[in-house]
C-alpha positions as CSV (number, residue, x, y, z in Angstrom):
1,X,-19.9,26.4,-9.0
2,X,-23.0,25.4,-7.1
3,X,-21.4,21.9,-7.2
4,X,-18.2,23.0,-5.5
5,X,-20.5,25.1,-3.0
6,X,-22.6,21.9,-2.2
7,X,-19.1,19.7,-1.9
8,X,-17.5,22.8,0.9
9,X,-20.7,22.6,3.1
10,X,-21.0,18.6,2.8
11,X,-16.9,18.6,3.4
12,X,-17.8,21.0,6.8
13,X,-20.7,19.4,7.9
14,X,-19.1,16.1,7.7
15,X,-15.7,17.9,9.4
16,X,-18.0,19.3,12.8
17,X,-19.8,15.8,13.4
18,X,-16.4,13.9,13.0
19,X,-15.3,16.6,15.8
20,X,-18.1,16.4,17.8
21,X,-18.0,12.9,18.0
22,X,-14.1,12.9,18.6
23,X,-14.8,15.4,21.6
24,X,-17.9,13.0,23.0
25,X,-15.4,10.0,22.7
26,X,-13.0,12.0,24.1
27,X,-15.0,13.5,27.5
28,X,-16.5,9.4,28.0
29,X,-13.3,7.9,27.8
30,X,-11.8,11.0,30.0
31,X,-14.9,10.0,32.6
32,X,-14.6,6.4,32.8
33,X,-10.8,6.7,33.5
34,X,-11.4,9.2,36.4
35,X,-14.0,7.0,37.7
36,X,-12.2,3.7,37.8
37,X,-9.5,6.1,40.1
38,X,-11.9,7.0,41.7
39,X,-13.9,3.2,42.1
40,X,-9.6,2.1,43.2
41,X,-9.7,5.3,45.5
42,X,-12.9,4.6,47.6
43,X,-11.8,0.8,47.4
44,X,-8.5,1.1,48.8
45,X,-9.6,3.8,51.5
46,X,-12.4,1.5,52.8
47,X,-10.4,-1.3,53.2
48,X,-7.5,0.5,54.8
49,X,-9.4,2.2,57.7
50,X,-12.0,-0.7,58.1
51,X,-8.3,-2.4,59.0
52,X,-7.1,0.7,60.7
53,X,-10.2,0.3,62.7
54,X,-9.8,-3.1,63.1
55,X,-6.1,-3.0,64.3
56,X,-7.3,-0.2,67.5
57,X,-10.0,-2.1,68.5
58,X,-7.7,-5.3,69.1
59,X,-4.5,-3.3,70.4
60,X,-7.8,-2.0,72.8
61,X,-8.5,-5.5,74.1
62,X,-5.0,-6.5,74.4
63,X,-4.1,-2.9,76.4
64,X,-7.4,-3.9,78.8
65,X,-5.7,-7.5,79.0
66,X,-2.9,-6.5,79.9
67,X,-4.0,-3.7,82.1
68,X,-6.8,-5.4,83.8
69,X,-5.5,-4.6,87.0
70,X,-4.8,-1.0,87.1
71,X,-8.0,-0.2,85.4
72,X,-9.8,-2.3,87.9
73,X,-7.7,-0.5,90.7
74,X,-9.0,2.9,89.7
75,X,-12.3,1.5,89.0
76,X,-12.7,1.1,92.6
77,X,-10.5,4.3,93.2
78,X,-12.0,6.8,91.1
79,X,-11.0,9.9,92.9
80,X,-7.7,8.6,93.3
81,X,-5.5,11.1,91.0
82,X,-2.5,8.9,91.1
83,X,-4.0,5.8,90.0
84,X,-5.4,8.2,87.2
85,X,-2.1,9.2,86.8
86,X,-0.1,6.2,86.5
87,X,-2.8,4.7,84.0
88,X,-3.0,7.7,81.9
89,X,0.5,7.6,81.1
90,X,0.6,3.8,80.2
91,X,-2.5,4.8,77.7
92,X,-0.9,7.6,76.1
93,X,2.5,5.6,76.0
94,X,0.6,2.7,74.7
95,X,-1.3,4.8,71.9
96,X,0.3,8.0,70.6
97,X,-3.1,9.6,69.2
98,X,-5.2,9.2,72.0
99,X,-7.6,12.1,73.0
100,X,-9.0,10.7,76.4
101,X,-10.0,7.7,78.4
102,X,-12.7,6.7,80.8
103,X,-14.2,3.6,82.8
104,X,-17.1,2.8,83.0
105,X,-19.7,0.1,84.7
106,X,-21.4,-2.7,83.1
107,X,-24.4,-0.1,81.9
108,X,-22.0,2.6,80.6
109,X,-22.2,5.1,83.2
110,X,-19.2,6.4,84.0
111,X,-17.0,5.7,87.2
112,X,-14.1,7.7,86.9
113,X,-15.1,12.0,86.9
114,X,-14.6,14.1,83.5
115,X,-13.4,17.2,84.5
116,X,-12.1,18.5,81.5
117,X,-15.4,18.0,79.9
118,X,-13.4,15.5,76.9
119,X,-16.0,12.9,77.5
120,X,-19.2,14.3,75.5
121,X,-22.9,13.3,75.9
122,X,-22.1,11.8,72.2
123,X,-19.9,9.5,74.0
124,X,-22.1,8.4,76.9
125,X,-24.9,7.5,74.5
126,X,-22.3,5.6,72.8
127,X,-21.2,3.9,75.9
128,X,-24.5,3.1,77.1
129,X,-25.2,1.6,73.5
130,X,-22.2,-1.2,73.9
131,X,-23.3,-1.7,77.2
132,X,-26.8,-3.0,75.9
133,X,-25.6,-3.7,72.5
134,X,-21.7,-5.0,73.4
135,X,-21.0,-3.7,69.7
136,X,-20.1,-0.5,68.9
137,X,-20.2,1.0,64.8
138,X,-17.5,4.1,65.7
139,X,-18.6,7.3,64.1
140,X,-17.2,11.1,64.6
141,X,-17.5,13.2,67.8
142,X,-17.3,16.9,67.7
143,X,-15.7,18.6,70.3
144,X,-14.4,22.1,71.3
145,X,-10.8,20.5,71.7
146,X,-10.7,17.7,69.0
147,X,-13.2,15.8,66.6
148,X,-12.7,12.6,67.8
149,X,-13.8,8.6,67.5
150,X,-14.1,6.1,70.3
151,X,-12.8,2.4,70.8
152,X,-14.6,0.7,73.9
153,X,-13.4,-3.2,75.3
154,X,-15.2,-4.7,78.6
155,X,-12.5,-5.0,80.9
156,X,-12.5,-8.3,83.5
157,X,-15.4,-10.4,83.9
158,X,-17.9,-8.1,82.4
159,X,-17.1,-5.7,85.5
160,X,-17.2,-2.4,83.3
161,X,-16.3,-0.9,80.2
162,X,-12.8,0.7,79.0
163,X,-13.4,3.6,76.7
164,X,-10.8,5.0,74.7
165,X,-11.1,8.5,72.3
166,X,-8.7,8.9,69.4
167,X,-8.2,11.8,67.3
168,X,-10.3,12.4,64.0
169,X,-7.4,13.5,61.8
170,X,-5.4,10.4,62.0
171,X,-8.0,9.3,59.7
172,X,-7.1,12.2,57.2
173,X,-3.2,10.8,56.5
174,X,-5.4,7.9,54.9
175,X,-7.5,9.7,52.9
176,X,-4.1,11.8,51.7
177,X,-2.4,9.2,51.1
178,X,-4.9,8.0,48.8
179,X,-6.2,10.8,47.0
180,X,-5.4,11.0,43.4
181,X,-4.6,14.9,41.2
182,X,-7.8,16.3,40.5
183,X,-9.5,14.4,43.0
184,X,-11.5,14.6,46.4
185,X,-11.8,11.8,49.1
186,X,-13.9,11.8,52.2
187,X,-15.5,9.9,54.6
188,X,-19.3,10.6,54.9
189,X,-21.7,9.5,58.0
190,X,-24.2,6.9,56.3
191,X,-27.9,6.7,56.8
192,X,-28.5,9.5,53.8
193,X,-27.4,11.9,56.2
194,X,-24.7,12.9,53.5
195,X,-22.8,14.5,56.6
196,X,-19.0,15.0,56.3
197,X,-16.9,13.3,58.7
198,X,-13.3,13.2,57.7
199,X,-11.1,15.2,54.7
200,X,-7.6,14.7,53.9
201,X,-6.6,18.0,56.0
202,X,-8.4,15.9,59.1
203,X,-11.7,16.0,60.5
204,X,-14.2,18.5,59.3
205,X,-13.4,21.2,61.3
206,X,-10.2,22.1,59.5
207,X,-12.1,22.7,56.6
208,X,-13.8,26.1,56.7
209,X,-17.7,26.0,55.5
210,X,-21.0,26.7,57.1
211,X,-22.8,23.6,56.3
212,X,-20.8,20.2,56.4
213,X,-23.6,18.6,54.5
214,X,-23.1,17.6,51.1
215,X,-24.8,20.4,48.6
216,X,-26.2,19.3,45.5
217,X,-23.4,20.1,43.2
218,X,-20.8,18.1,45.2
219,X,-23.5,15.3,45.0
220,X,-23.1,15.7,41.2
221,X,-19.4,15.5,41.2
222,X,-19.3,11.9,43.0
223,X,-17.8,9.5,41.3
224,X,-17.7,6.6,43.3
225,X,-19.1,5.4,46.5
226,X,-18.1,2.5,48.9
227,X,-19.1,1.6,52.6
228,X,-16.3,1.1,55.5
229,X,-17.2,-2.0,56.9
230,X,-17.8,-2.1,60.2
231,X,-18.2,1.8,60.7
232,X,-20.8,4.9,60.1
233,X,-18.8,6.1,57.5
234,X,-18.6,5.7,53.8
235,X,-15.8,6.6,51.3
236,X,-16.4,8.7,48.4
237,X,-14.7,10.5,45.7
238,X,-15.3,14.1,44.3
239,X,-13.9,14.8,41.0
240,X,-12.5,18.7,41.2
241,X,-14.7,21.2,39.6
242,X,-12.4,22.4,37.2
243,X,-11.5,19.0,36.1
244,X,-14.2,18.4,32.7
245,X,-14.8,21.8,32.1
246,X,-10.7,22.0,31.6
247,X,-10.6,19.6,29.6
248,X,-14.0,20.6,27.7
249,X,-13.0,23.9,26.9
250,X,-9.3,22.4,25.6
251,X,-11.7,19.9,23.5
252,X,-14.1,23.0,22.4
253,X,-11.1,25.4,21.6
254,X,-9.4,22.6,19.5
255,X,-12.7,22.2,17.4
256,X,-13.2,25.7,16.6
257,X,-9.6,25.9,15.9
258,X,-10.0,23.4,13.5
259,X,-13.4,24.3,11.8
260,X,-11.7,27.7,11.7
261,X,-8.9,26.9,9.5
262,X,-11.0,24.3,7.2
263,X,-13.4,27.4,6.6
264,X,-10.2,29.8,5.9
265,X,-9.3,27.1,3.6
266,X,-13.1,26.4,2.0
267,X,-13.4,30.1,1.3
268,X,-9.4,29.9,-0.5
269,X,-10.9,27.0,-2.4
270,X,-14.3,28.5,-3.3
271,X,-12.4,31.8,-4.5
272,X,-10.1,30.0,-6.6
273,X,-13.0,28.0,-8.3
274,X,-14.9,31.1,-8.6
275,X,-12.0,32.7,-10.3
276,X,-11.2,29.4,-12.5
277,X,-15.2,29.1,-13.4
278,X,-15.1,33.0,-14.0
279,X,-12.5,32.5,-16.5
280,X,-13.8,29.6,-18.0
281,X,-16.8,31.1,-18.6
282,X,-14.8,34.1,-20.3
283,X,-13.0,31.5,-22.4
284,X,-15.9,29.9,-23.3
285,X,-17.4,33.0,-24.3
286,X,-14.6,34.1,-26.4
287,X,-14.5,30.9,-28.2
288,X,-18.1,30.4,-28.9
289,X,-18.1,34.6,-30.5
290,X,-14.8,33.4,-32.3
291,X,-16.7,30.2,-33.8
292,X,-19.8,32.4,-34.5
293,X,-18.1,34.9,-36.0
294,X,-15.6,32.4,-38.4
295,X,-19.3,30.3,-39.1
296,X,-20.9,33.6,-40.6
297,X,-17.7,34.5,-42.6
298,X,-17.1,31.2,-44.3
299,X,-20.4,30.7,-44.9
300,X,-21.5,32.9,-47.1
301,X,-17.6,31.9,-49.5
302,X,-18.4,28.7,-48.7
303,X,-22.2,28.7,-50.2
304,X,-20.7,30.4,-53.1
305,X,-18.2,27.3,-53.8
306,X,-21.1,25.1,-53.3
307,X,-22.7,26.7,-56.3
308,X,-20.3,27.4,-59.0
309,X,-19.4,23.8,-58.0
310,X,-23.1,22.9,-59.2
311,X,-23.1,25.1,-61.7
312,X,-19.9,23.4,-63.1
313,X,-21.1,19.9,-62.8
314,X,-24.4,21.3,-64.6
315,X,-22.2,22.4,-67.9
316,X,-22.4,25.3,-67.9
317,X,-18.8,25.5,-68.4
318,X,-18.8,22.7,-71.2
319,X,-18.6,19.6,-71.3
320,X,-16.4,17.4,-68.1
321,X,-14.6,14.5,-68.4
322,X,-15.2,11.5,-66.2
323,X,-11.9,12.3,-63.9
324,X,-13.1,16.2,-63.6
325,X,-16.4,15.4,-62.8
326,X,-15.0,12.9,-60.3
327,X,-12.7,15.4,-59.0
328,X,-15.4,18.2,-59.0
329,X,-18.2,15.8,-56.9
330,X,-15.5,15.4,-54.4
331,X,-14.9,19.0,-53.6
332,X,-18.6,19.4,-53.9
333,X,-19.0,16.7,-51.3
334,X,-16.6,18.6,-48.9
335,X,-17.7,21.9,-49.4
336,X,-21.1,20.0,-48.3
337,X,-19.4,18.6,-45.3
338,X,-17.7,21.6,-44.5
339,X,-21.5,23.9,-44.3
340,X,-22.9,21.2,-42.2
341,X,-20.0,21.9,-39.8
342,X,-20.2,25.7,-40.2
343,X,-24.1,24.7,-39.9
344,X,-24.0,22.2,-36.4
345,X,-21.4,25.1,-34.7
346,X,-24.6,27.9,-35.4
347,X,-26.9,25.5,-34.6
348,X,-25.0,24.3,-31.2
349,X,-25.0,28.3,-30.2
350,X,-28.5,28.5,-30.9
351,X,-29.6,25.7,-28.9
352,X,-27.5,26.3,-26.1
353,X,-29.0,29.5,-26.2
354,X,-32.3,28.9,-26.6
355,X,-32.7,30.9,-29.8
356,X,-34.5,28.1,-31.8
357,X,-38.2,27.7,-31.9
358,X,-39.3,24.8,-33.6
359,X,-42.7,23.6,-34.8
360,X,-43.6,20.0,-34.7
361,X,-46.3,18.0,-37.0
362,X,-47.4,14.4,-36.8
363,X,-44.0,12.4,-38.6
364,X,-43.5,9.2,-39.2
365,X,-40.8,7.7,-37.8
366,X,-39.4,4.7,-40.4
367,X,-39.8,7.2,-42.8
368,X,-37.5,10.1,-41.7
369,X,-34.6,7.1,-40.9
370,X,-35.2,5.4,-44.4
371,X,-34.6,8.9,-46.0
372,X,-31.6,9.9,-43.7
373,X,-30.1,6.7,-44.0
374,X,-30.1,7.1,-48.1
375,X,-28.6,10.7,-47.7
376,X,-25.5,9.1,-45.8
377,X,-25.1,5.9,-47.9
378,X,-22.4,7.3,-49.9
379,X,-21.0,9.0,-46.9
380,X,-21.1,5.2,-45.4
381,X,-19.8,3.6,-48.6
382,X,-16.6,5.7,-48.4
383,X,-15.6,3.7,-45.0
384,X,-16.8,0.2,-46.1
385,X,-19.8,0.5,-44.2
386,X,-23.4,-0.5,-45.2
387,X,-26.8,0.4,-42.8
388,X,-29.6,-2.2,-41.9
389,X,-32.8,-1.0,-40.7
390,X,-35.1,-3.0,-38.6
391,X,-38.5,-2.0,-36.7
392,X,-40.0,-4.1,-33.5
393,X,-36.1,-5.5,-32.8
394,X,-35.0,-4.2,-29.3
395,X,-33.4,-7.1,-28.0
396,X,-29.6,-8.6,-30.1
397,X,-30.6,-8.8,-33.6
398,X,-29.7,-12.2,-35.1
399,X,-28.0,-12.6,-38.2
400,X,-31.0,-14.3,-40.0
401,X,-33.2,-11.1,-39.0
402,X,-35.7,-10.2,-41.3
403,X,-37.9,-7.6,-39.5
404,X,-38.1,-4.6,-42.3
405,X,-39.9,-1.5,-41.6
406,X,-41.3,-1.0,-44.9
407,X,-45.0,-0.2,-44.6
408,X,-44.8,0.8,-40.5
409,X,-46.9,3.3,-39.1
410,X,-44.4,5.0,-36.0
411,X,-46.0,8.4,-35.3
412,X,-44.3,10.7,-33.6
413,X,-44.6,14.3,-33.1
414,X,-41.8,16.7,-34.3
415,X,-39.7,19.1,-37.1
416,X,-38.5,17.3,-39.4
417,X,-35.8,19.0,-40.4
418,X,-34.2,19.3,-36.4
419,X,-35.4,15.2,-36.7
420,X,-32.9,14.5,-39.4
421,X,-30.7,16.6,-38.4
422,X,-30.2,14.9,-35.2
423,X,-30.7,11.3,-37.1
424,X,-27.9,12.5,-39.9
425,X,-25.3,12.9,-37.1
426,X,-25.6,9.7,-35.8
427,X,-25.6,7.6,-38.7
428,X,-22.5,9.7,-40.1
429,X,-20.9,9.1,-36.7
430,X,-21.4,5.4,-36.7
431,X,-19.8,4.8,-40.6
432,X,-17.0,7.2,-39.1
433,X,-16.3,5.4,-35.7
434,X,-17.5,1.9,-36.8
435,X,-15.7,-1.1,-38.1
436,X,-14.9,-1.2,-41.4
437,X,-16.5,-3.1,-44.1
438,X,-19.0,-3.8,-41.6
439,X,-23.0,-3.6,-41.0
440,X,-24.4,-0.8,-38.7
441,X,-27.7,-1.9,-37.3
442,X,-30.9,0.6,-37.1
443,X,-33.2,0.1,-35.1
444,X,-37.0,1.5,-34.2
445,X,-38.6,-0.3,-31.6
446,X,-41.3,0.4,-28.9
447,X,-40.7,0.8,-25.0
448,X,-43.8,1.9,-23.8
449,X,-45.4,5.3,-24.2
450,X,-41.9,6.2,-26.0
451,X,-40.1,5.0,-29.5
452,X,-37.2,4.4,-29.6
453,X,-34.3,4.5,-32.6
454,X,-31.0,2.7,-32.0
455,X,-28.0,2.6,-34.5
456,X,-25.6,-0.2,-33.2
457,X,-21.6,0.0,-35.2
458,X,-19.1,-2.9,-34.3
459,X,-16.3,-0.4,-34.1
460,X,-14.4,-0.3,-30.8
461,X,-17.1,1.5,-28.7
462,X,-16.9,4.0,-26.0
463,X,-14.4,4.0,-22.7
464,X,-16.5,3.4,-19.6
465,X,-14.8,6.4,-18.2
466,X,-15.4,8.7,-21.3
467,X,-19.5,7.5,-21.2
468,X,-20.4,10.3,-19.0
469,X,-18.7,13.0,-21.2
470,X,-20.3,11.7,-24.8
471,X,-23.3,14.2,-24.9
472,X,-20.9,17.4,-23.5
473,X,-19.6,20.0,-26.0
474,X,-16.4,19.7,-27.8
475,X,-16.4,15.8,-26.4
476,X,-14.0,13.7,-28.5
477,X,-11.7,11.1,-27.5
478,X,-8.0,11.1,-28.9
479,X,-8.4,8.7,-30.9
480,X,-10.8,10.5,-32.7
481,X,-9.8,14.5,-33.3
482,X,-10.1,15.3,-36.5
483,X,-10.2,18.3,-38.7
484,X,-13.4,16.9,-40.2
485,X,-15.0,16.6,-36.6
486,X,-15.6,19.6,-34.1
487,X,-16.8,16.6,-31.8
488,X,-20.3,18.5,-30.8
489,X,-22.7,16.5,-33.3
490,X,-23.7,14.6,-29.9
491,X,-24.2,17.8,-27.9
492,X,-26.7,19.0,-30.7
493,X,-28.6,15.6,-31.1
494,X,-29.0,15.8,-27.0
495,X,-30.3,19.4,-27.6
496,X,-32.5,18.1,-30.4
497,X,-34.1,15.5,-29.0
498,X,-34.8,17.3,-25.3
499,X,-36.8,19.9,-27.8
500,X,-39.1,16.9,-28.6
501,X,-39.3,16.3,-24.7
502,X,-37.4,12.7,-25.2
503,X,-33.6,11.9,-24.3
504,X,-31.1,10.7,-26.2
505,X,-28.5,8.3,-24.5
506,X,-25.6,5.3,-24.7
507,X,-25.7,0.9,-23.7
508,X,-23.4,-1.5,-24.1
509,X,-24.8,-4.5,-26.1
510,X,-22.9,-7.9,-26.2
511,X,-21.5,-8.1,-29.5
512,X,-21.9,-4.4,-30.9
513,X,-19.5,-1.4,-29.9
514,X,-21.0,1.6,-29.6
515,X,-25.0,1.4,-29.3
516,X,-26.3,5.3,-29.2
517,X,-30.0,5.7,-29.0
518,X,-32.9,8.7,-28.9
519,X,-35.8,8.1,-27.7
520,X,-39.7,10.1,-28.3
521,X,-42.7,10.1,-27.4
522,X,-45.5,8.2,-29.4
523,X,-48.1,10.3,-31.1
524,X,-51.3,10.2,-29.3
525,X,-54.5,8.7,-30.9
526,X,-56.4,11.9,-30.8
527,X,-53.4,14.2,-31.9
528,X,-55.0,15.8,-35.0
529,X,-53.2,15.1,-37.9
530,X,-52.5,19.0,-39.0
531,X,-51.7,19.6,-35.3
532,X,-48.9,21.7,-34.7
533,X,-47.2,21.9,-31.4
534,X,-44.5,24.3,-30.6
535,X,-41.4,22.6,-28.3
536,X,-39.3,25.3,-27.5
C-alpha cells in the first residue's frame, strides 16, 4: 500500500511540473508572438509617418514654389487682409489639415500679425531655430484650439521663412490603422522625456489623464520601441493590461482543473487498492489459520501413521516379505514427506511471525552439507540424480574437479537444525527441478567475511521474469504445481538464513540451470567455542 501511495504522489508531482512547464512554455511563446506584433507595429508606424512627414515637407516646398509670389506680396503687405485672404485660401485648398500659417524673415520673426493667437511661443522658438539651424526635427504643439506640428520651407532667395501648422490627429489615423487587438501604439517625444505625443484617438488631449508622462507600469507593458526618423517622436507599443493575466488565469484555471481531477482519480485509485490490500490481507489471513489449523490436525494422525509404520517394519507384526517391506518403506517415506510439509507450512507461519527464537553455536559448515546431502540421497536417487560436493570452487567447476571437502574447517555460527532445514530444501528442490540422471553440484566457497554454499542442477532453470518472485510465498511456476510441493520451501530458507543475518539468493551460471545460493557469516577467531548467540 505504501508502494501505491509513493507511485500517486510521484504520478502528481511529475503531473504539476509537466503543467507548470506547459503553462511557462505557454506564457513565453504567448510573449514572443505579441512582441514580434508589436516589433512589425512600431516598424511599420515609424516608417509610415517618417514618409508622411516626408511627403508635407516636400508638398511645403513645392506650395512655396509655386506660390513664391503671393507669399512675397504679403510679405511686403502684412496688414493687407486681402492678400492674407487670397493666400489663406490657396493654403487650405492646397492642404486639407492645415491649422495656420505665417511668414516670417530670414531670423524667424514673424512679418505677418497673429491675431488669433494660433501661432504659439513653441512655434516662434521653432522658427527662430530653422532660421539659425535651416533644419527643423517637427515635434507636438499644444494649443487651446488644436495640438498641432509645424512644416517650415524658405521661400525665394533666402528672403524669409513659410511656416505651415497641421493638425496633431492626422497623425492618430496612422497609429489606428496600425494598431493590432490587445494592443497600444503611440508616439512618444524622445530625449527620456517619456512624454506622450500622439494616440490613435489623436493627439493627447483627447485622451483624458492628469499626467501625459509615461508611469512606471505602462513602462513595463512596452513591448517594442523604434525611433521616427527625422522627428522628436518615437513609436512604441503597449500590450493591454488584461492581456497576460487573461491568458494566465485561463493557463492557471486549466492546471488546477486538471490536478483536480488526477487527485479525484488518485484518491478512486488509492481506495480501490486499499480495499483490494484490505481483502487480501483478510484472504491471506483466512488461508494461513485454514493451513494452521489442517497442519495441527493431520499432524498428530499423521505421526501416528509414521509409527505403526515403524513399528511394522520393526516386526512386531511378524515377519515381512521383501515386496511388503518394500511397499511399507514407501508409505513410510511419504508419510515422512507429508510431516515435513505439514512441518515447513508451521514453520513458514512462525517465521513470518516472528514466533521462532533460535540459538546458534559454533557449526561447521562441510559437515552439516555432507550430512544433509546423505539424508536426501535416496530422495535424489528416485529422480536419477546424484550430488557432488566441492569446497574453495566458486568459479565453473570443471569436469576433472577434484576439490573434496573432507577434512575442512568452515565455521560458522548457527542452529543446526533451522541450518539443515534450510540446506534439506534446497537439495530436495534441485533432484526435483533438475535434469535427470544428472549431477547437482555443491558448493562451499569463501567471498570475503561471508561463506558461501551453492547447489548448481542442469535442469531448465528459472524465467528471468519469475527471478524476482522465487523467495515469495506460495511461488511456483506452472510447470511445477504439485501436490507434493506447497512451493514455500524458498520462502522458509530466505527466513532461515536472514535469522543467521546472511541472505540467500539466485545467478545464472553458463552451463548450469538453476544456481540457488545462501550465504553466512564466517565465525570470528575469538568467538568462544561454547558461545551461544541468540538470532531472533
Amino acid at each position: 500500500m505504501r508502494n501505491h501511495l509513493v507511485f500517486v504522489i510521484v504520478i502528481n508531482l511529475l503531473v504539476g511540473v509537466i503543467l507548470g512547464w506547459a503553462g511557462l512554455s505557454r506564457m513565453n511563446e504567448l510573449r514572443q508572438l505579441h512582441s514580434n506584433i508589436a516589433k512589425e507595429s512600431v516598424d511599420l508606424v515609424a516608417s509610415n509617418i517618417a514618409q508622411f512627414m516626408r511627403n508635407k515637407k516636400r508638398l511645403t516646398g513645392i506650395f512655396v514654389e509655386n506660390e513664391t509670389t503671393a507669399i512675397r506680396q504679403l510679405a511686403n503687405s502684412p496688414e493687407s487682409d486681402e492678400l492674407y485672404e487670397q493666400l489663406r485660401q490657396k493654403v487650405a485648398h492646397y492642404f486639407p489639415n492645415v491649422f495656420a500659417f505665417t511668414i516670417a524673415d530670414p531670423a524667424g520673426n514673424p512679418i505677418v500679425e497673429d491675431f488669433d493667437g494660433y501661432v504659439g511661443e513653441t512655434c516662434l522658438k521653432d522658427l527662430s531655430f530653422f532660421a539659425k539651424q535651416h533644419e527643423y526635427r517637427p515635434r507636438i504643439h499644444p494649443s487651446a484650439d488644436a495640438y498641432h506640428f509645424d512644416v517650415m520651407s524658405q521661400y525665394g532667395d533666402g528672403e524669409g521663412i513659410f511656416f505651415i501648422s497641421f493638425r496633431a490627429d492626422i497623425l492618430g489615423n496612422t497609429l489606428q490603422a496600425i494598431e493590432a487587438y490587445n494592443h497600444q501604439l503611440l508616439l512618444i517625444m524622445e530625449a527620456g522625456m517619456d512624454l506622450i505625443e500622439v494616440t490613435a484617438e489623436g493627439a493627447r488631449n483627447h485622451w483624458i489623464r492628469d499626467d501625459y508622462r509615461l508611469n512606471d507600469k505602462e513602462k513595463m507593458r512596452i513591448l517594442a520601441n523604434q525611433p521616427v526618423p527625422d522627428t522628436t517622436w518615437s513609436a512604441i507599443d503597449l500590450h493591454l493590461p488584461t492581456l497576460f493575466s487573461a491568458t494566465q488565469k485561463q493557463i492557471l484555471s486549466q492546471s488546477i482543473a486538471t490536478m483536480a481531477i488526477l487527485l479525484i482519480i488518485s484518491i478512486l485509485f488509492l481506495s480501490i487498492m486499499a480495499r483490494t490490500h484490505r481483502r487480501r490481507a483478510e484472504a491471506e489471513n483466512i488461508r494461513d489459520q485454514f493451513l494452521s489449523t489442517i497442519s495441527n490436525e493431520l499432524r498428530i494422525p499423521l505421526s501416528t501413521v509414521c509409527n505403526s509404520l515403524n513399528l511394522v517394519l520393526g516386526g512386531i507384526g511378524g515377519q515381512l516379505s521383501e515386496q511388503t517391506r518394500k511397499l511399507t518403506q514407501t508409505a513410510l517415506q511419504n508419510t515422512n514427506r507429508i510431516i515435513l510439509l505439514v512441518d515447513d507450512l508451521l514453520d513458514l507461519r512462525r517465521l513470518e511471525n516472528g514466533n521462532i527464537k533460535i540459538e546458534s553455536h559454533p557449526l561447521n559448515l562441510p559437515d552439516i552439507v555432507r550430512n544433509c546431502i546423505h539424508i536426501n540421497q535416496e530422495y535424489a536417487k528416485s529422480f536419477g540424480v546424484e550430488y557432488r560436493l566441492h569446497c574453495n570452487a566458486c568459479t565453473e567447476i570443471p569436469e576433472s574437479s577434484n576439490t573434496s571437502c573432507d577434512n575442512r574447517q568452515v565455521m560458522v555460527m548457527g542452529n543446526k537444525r533451522r541450518l539443515e532445514q534450510a540446506i534439506n530444501n534446497l537439495l530436495s528442490n534441485a533432484a526435483r527441478h533438475g535434469a535427470s540422471n544428472s549431477i547437482v553440484e555443491v558448493v562451499i566457497c569463501q567471498r570475503g567475511k561471508m561463506v558461501r554454499l551453492e547447489v548448481r542442477d542442469k535442469g531448465p532453470g528459472v524465467p528471468a521474469s519469475f527471478i524476482s518472485h522465487t523467495f515469495e510465498k506460495f511461488g511456483q511456476l506452472a510447470r511445477e504445481k504439485s501436490p507434493h510441493n506447497t512451493g514455500h520451501g524458498l520462502a522458509i530458507i530466505n527466513h532461515i538464513i536472514k535469522l543467521h543475518h546472511g541472505r540467500a539468493g539466485y545467478k545464472t551460471i553458463s552451463g548450469y540451470g538453476a544456481v540457488f545460493f545462501i550465504e553466512l557469516p564466517l565465525l570470528k577467531p575469538e568467538t568462544p567455542a561454547n558461545g551461544i548467540t541468540d538470532l531472533q
